[in-house]
C-alpha positions as CSV (number, residue, x, y, z in Angstrom):
1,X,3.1,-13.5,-26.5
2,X,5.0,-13.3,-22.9
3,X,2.9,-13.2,-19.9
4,X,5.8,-10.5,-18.7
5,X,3.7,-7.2,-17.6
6,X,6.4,-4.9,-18.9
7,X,6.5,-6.5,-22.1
8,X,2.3,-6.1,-22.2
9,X,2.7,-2.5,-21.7
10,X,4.9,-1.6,-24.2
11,X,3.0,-3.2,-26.8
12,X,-0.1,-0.7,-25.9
13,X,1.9,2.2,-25.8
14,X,1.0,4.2,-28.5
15,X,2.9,7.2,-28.1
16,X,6.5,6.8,-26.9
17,X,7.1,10.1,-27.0
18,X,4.3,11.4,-24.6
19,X,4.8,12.2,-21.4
20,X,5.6,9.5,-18.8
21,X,6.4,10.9,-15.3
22,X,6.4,14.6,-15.4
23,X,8.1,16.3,-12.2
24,X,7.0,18.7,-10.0
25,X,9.2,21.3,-11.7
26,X,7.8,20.1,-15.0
27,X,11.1,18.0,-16.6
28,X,9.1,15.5,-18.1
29,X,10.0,12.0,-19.0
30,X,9.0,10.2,-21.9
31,X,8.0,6.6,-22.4
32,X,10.8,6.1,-24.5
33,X,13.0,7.9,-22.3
34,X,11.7,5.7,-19.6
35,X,12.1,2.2,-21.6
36,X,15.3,3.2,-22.6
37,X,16.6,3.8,-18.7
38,X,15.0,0.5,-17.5
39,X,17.2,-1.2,-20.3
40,X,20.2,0.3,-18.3
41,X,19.2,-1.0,-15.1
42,X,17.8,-4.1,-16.5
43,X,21.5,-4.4,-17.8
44,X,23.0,-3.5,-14.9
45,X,21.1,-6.2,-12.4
46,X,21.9,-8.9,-15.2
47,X,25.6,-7.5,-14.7
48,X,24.9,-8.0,-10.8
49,X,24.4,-11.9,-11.5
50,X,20.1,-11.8,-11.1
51,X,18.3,-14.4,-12.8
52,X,14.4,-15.1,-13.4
53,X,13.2,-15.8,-10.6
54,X,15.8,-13.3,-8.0
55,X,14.0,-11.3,-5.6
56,X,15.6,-7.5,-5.6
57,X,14.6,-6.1,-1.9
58,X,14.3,-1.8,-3.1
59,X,14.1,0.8,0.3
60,X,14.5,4.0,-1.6
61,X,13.5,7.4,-1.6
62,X,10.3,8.0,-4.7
63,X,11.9,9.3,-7.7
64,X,11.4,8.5,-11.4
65,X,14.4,6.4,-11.2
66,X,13.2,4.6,-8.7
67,X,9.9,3.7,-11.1
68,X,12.5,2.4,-13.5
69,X,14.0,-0.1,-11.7
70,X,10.8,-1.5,-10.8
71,X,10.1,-1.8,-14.6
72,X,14.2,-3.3,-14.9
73,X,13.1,-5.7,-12.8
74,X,10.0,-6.8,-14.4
75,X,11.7,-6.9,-17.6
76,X,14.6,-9.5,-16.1
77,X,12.1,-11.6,-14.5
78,X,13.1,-10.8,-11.3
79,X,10.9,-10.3,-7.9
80,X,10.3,-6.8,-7.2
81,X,10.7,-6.4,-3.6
82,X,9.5,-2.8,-2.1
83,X,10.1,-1.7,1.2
84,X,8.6,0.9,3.4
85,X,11.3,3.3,3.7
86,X,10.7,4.0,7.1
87,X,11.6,0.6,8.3
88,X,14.8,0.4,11.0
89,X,17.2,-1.5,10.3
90,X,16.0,-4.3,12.7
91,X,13.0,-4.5,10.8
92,X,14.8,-4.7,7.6
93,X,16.7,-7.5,8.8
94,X,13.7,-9.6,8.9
95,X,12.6,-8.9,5.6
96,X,16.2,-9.2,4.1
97,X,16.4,-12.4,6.1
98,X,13.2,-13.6,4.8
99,X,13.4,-13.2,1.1
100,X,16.8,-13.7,0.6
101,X,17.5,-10.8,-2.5
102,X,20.5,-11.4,-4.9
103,X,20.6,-7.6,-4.5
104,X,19.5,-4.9,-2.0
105,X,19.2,-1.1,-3.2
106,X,19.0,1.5,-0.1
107,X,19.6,5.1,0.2
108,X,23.1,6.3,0.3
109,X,22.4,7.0,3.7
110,X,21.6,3.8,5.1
111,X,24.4,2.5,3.4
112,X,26.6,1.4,6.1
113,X,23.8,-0.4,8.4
114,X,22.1,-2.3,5.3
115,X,25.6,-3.2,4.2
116,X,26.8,-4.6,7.8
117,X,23.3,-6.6,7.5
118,X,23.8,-7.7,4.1
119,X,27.0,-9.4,4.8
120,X,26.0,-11.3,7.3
121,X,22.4,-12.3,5.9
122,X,24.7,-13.4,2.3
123,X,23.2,-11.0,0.1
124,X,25.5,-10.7,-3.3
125,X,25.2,-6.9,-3.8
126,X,24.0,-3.6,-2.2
127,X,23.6,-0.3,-4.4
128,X,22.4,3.3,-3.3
129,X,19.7,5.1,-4.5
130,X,18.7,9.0,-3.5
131,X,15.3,10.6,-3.4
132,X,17.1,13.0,-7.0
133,X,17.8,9.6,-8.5
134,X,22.0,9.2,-7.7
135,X,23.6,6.2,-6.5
136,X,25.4,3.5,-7.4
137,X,22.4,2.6,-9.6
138,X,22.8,5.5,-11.5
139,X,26.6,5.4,-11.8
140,X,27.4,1.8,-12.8
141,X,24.1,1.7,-15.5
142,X,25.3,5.0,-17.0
143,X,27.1,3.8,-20.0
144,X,25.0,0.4,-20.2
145,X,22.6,0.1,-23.5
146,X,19.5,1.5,-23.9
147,X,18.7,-2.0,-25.7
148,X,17.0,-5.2,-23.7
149,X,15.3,-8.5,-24.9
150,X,13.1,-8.8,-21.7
151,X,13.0,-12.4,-20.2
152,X,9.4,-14.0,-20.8
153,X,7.2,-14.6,-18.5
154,X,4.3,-16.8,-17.8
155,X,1.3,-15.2,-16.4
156,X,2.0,-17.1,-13.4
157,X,5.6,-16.2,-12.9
158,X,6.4,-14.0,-9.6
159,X,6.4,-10.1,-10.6
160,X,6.9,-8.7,-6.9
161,X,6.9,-9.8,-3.2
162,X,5.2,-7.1,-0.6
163,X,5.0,-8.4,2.8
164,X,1.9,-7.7,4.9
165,X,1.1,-8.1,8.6
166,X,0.7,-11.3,10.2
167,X,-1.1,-13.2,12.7
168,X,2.2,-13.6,15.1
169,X,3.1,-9.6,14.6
170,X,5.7,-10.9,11.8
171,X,5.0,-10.1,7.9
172,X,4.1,-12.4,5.5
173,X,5.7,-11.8,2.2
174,X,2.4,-11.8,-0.6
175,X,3.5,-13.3,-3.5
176,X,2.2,-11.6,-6.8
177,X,2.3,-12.8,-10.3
178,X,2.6,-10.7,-13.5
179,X,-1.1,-12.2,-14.7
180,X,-2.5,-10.4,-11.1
181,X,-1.1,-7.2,-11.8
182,X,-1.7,-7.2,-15.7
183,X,-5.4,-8.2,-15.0
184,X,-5.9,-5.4,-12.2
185,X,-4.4,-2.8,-13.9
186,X,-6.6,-3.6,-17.1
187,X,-10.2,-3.7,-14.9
188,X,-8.9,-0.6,-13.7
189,X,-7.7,1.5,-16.4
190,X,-11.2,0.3,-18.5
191,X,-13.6,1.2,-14.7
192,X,-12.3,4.3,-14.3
193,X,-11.9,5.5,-17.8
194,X,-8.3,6.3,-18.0
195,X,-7.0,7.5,-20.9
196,X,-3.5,8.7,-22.8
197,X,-5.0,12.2,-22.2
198,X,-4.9,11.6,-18.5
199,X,-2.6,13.3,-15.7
200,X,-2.5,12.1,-12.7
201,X,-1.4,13.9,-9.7
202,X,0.5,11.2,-7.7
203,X,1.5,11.9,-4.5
204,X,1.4,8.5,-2.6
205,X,4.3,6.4,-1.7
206,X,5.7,3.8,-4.2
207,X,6.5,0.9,-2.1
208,X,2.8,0.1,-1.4
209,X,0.0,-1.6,-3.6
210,X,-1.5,1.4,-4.0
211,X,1.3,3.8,-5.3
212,X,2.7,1.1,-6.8
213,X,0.3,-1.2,-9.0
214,X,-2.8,1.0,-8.8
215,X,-1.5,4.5,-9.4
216,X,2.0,3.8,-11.8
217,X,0.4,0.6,-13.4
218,X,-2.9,1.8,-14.3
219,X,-1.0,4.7,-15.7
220,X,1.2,2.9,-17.8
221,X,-1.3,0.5,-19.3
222,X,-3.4,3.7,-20.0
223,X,0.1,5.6,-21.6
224,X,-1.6,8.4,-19.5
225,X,0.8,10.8,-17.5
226,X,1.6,11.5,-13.9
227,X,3.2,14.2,-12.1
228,X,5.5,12.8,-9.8
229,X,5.4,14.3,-6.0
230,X,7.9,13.3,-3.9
231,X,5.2,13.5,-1.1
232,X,1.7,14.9,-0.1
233,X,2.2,18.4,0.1
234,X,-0.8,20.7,0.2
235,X,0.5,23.6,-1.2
236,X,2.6,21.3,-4.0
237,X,-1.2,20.2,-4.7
238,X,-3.1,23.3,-5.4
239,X,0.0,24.4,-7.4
240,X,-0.5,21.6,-9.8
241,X,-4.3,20.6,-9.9
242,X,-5.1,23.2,-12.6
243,X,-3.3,20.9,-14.8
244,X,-4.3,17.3,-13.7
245,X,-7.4,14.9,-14.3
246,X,-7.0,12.5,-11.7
247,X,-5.7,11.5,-8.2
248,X,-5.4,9.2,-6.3
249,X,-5.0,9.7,-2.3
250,X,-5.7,7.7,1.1
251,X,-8.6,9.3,2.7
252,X,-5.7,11.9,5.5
253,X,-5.3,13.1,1.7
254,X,-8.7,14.6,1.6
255,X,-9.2,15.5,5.2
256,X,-6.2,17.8,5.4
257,X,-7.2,19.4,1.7
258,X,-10.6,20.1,3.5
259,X,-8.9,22.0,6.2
260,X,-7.1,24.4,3.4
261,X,-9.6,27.3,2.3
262,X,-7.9,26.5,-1.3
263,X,-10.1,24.3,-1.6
264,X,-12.8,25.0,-3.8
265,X,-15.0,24.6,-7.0
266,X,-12.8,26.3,-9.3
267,X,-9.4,24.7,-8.2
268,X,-10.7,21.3,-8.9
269,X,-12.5,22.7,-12.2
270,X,-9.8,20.2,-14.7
271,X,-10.3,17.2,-12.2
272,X,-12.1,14.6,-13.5
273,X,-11.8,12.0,-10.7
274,X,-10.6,11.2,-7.2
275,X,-10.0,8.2,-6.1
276,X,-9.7,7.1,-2.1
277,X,-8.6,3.8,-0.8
278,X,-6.0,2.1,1.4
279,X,-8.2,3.1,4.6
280,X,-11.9,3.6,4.8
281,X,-13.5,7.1,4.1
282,X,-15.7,8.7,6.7
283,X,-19.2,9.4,5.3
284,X,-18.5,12.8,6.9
285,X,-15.3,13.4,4.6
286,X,-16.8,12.0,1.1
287,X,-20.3,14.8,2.2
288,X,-17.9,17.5,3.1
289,X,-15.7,17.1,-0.2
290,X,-18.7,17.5,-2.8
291,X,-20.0,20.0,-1.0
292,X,-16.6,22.1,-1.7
293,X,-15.7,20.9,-4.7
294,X,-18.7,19.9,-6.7
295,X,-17.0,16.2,-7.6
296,X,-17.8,12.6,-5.1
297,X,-14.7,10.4,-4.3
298,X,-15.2,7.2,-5.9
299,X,-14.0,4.9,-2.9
300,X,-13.0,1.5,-3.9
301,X,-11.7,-1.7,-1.9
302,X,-8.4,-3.8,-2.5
303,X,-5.8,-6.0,0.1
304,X,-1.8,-6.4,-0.8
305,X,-2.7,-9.8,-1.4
306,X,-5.9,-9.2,-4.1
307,X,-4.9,-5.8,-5.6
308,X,-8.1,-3.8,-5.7
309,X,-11.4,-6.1,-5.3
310,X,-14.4,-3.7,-5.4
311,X,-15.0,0.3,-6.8
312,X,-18.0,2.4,-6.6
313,X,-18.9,3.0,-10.1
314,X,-17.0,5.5,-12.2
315,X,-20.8,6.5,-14.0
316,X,-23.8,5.7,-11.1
317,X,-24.0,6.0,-7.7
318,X,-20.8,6.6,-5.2
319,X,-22.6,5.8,-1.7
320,X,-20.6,7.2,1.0
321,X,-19.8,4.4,3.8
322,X,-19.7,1.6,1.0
323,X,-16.8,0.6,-1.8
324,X,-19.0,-0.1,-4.5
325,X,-19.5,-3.9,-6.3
326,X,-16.5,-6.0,-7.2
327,X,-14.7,-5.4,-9.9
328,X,-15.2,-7.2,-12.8
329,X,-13.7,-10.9,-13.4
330,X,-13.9,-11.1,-9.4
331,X,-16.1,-12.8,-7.6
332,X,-16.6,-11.7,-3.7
333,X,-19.6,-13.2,-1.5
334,X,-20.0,-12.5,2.1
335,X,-19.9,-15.9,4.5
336,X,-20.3,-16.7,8.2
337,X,-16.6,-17.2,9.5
338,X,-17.4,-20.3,11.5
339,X,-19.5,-22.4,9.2
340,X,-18.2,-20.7,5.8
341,X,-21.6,-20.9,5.3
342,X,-22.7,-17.9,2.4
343,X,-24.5,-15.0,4.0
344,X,-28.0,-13.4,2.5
345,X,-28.2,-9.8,1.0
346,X,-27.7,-7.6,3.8
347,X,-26.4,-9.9,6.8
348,X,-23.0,-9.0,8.2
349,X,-20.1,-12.2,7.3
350,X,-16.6,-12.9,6.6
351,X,-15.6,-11.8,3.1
352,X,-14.2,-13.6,0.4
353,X,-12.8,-12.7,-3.0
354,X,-11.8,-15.2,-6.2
355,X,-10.3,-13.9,-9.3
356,X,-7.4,-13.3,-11.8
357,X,-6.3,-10.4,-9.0
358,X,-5.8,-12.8,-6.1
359,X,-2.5,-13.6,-5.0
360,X,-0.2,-16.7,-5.7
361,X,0.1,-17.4,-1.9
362,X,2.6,-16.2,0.6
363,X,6.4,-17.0,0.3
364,X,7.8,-20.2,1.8
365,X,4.4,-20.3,4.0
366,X,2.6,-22.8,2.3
367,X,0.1,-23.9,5.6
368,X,-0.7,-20.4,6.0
369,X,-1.3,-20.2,2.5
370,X,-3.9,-22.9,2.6
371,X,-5.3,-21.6,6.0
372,X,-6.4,-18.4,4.1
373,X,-8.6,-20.5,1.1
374,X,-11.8,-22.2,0.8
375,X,-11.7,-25.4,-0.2
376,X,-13.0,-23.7,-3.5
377,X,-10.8,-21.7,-3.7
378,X,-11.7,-18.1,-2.1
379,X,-9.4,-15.5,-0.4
380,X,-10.5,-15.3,3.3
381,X,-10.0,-11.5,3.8
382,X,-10.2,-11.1,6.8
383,X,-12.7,-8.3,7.1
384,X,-16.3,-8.4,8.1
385,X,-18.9,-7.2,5.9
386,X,-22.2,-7.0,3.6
387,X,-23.7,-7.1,0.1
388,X,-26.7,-5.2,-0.2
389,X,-29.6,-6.1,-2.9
390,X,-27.9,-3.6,-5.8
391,X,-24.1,-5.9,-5.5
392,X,-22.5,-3.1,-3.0
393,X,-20.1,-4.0,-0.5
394,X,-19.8,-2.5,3.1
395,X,-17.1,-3.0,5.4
396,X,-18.0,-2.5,8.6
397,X,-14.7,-4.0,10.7
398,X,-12.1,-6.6,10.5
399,X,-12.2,-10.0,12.2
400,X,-8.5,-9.5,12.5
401,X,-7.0,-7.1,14.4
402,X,-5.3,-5.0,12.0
403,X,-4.8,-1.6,12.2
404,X,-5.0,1.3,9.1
405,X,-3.4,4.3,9.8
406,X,-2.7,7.1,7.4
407,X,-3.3,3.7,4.8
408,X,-0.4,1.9,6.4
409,X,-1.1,-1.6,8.0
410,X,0.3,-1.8,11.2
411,X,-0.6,-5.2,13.4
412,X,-0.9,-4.6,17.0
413,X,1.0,-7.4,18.3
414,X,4.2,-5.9,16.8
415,X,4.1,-2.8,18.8
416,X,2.4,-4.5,21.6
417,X,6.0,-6.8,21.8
418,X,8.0,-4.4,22.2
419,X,5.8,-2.5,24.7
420,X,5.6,-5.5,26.8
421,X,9.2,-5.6,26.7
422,X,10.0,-2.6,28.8
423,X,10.7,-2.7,32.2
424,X,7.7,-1.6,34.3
425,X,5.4,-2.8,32.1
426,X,2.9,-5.5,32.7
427,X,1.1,-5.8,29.8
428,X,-0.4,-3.9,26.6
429,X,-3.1,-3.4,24.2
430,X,-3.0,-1.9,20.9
431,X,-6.0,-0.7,19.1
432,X,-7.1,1.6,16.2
433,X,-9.7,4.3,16.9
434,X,-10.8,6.7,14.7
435,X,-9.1,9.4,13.9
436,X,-10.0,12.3,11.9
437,X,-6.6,13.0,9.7
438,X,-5.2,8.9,9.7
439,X,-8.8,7.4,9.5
440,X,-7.3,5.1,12.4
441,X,-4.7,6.4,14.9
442,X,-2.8,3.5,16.7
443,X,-3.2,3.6,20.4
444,X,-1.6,1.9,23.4
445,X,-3.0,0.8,26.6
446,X,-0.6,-0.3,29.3
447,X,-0.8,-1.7,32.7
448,X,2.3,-1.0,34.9
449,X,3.7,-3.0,37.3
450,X,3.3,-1.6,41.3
451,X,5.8,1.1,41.8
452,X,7.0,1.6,38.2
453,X,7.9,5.0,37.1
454,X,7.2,4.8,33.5
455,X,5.1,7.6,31.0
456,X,3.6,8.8,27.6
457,X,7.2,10.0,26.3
458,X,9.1,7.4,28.0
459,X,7.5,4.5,26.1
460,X,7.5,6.6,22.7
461,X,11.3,7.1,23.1
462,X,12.1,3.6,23.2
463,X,9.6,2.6,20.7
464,X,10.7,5.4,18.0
465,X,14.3,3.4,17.7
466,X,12.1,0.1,17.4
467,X,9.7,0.5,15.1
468,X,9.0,2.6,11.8
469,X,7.1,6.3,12.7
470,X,3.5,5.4,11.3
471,X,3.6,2.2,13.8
472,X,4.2,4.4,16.4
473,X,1.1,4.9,19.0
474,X,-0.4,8.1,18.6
475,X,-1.6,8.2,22.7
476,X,-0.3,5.8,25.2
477,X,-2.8,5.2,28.2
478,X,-2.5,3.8,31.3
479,X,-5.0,1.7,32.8
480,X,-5.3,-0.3,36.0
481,X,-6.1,-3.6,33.9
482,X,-7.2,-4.3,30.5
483,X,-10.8,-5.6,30.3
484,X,-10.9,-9.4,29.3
485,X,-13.8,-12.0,29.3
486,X,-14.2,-15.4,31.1
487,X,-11.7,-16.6,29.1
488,X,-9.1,-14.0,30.0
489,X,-8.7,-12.9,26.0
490,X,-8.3,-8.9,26.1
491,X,-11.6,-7.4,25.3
492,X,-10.3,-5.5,22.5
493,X,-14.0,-4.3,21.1
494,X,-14.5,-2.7,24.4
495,X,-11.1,-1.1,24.6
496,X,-12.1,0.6,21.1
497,X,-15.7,1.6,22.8
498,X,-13.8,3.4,25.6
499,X,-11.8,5.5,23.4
500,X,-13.8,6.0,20.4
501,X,-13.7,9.5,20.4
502,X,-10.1,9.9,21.8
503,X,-9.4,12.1,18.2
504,X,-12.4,13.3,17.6
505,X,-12.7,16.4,15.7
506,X,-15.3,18.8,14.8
507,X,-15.5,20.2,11.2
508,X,-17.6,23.5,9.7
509,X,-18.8,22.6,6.8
């Protein structure tokens, strides 16, 4: 049988005329409704000239059409290529650049710019999509058939590109086969119990891991449904949790529904799970929400390059501060990050993951491919943490410098770039320090030269046509000089000390 994920999925659909992706208005879509539109597009991009093996770069608006044409691509044996729909069109021409799609697909409005790039980067074709679903896509696959032998696959074949922050401030493009999403999406479906009778109330953004392969593909190997938001929306919640089971949500999800007196007992009555990742959860947020609501947020653990690694248990204990063990197939261990030497029960280390989910390796960087692995074969994650005696992982900070904000990756020396780029500025430090809506907020700390007349707004104005909103700083500060050690390196840690409680909040609970 082929390895292609598409082609796995609709072999365990059951019922093709259930429910796919409902809408918030409550037009629902079938899975045979849905099969038959990604036969259109799949059509379509064949029409276009993309071959196994094509990556298709997709900065669109969430719709259900937009779900379909990441299933067209699967079943074509193209490279799904999502990309945060916030990006500018400077940042877009890095990725564009980068990956080098046989076709692009923007919004109708950013038509003209991603064109104008497109031509001069030699991509073949550019199509629209909107947030209702109309575009060129929509137009030209109209009248296609509803019919498609999908290309096989090897489990080893590319399924999708998503780049990730890098060490230099420049992505990295992960590179993901259909046998890592096929076996995540399995461990998942079977850990958390889902089940054809499942609705999921998805609210998060589709060109991330976790709207992406958690939410839609754990769905679809489930041949549960999902009520399609076209954002988070409080009100757009409560409306519609009567009739869900599940959702999934990045821990500003859960903080915000705590601030709405909605939120109680007998609105979450149907709910049968909540699931919070992407960022960590405060210990204060997971008390707070079972003391409303009766239920614990099962917090689990995952990276765009390994899919989801660890899950507090679906039946057992959910201990706030940790994301539960790994996942099973995958093997993670805790290691010191200069010997590589494995850590005891308990001691704080480097940690490392191995298994089916782990990426392929990051496109055309094959030495920073190898810098990431063990000699045997381990991810090096990049974040610091522990095992305790019962298998249960803590993370308790990152050896790199990344930022999560609202569950968005941003690296520091992006922003800090352009920051040091302005005139009047000497030099700049970004940090994350917690915040109690984005569980990180991004914060800049500058030192002016002598005699420059430069503030808050000022920098934000410049940076707001540079860089996509969630990078943006959430405070700039301005300090006389940034703290560094005897070997000059920016003191960082004691940059996060100083501001720790920059955003703090109180709650009543």
């Amino acid at each position: 049988m082929s390895g292609n994920l598409f082609s796995l999925i609709r072999a365990r659909t059951e019922r093709v005329s259930a429910p796919f992706i409902v809408s918030p208005t409550g037009q629902a879509t079938s899975y045979e409704a849905a099969f038959a539109e990604s036969a259109k597009l799949a059509n379509l991009l064949v029409s276009k000239g993309v071959k196994p093996g094509d990556r298709v770069a997709v900065q669109v608006e969430k719709s259900a059409r937009a779900l379909m044409l990441y299933l067209a691509c699967l079943r074509v044996g193209a490279v799904y290529l999502p990309l945060n729909t916030g990006y500018t069109l400077a940042e877009m021409e890095y990725f564009i650049g980068d990956a080098e799609p046989r076709v692009v697909v923007c919004d109708p409005a950013k038509l003209a710019g991603i064109s104008a790039l497109a031509r001069e980067l030699g991509v073949a074709h550019v199509e629209t999509l909107d947030r209702n679903g109309i575009g060129t896509v929509s137009e030209e696959s109209g009248d296609l058939a509803t019919e498609f032998s999908d290309v096989e696959r090897t489990g080893d074949d590319l399924a999708a590109i998503l780049y990730t922050s890098g060490t230099t401030g420049r992505s990295k493009g992960a590179m993901l086969t259909h046998a890592n999403l096929t076996s995540n999406a399995s461990v998942l479906k079977g850990s958390w119990r889902f089940t054809a009778d499942d609705v999921l109330l998805h609210a998060l953004p589709i060109f991330h891991t976790h709207g992406l392969f958690v939410a839609t593909n754990v769905t679809l190997m489930a041949g549960s449904s999902m009520v399609l938001l076209p954002k988070f929306d409080p009100d757009e919640i409560f409306r519609l949790l009567p009739g869900a089971t599940t959702m999934m949500g990045v821990p500003t999800f859960y903080t915000r529904l705590l601030d709405d007196p909605r939120l109680t007992r007998e609105t979450t009555a149907n709910m049968r799970l909540f699931v919070s990742g992407s960022a960590p959860l405060l210990a204060e947020t997971h008390r707070a929400w079972e003391q409303r609501t009766g239920h614990r947020i099962l917090e689990r653990y995952g990276m765009t390059e390994t899919n989801m690694i660890t899950s507090n248990p679906y039946e057992g204990e959910r201990i706030p501060g940790s994301v539960g063990p790994a996942l099973s197939g995958i093997s993670v261990r805790v290691c010191d990050p200069e010997t590589g030497a494995a850590k005891p029960a308990g001691e704080v280390g480097m940690i490392q993951v191995k298994g089916p989910n782990v990426f392929k390796g990051y496109w055309r960087m094959p030495e920073k491919t190898a810098a990431e692995f063990t000699p045997d074969g381990y991810f090096i994650t990049g974040d610091l943490g522990k095992i305790d005696d019962n298998n249960y992982v803590s993370i308790v900070g990152r050896g790199k410098d990344l930022v999560i904000s609202g569950g968005y990756n941003v690296y520091p020396k992006e922003v800090e770039t352009e920051i040091d780029a302005m005139d009047g500025v000497f030099e700049s430090a970004v940090i994350g320090v917690p915040h109690h809506d984005f569980g990180e907020g991004v914060t800049a700390v500058v030192v002016l030269n002598k005699g420059a007349n430069l503030d808050e707004k000022g920098v934000l104005s410049v940076l707001e046509s540079k860089l996509a909103k969630y990078k943006l700083p959430k405070r700039v500060l301005f300090v006389d000089a940034l703290p560094r050690n005897t070997m000059g390196k920016v003191l960082k840690n004691e940059l996060r000390q100083t501001y720790k409680d920059l955003y703090a909040l109180k709650r009543a609970v």
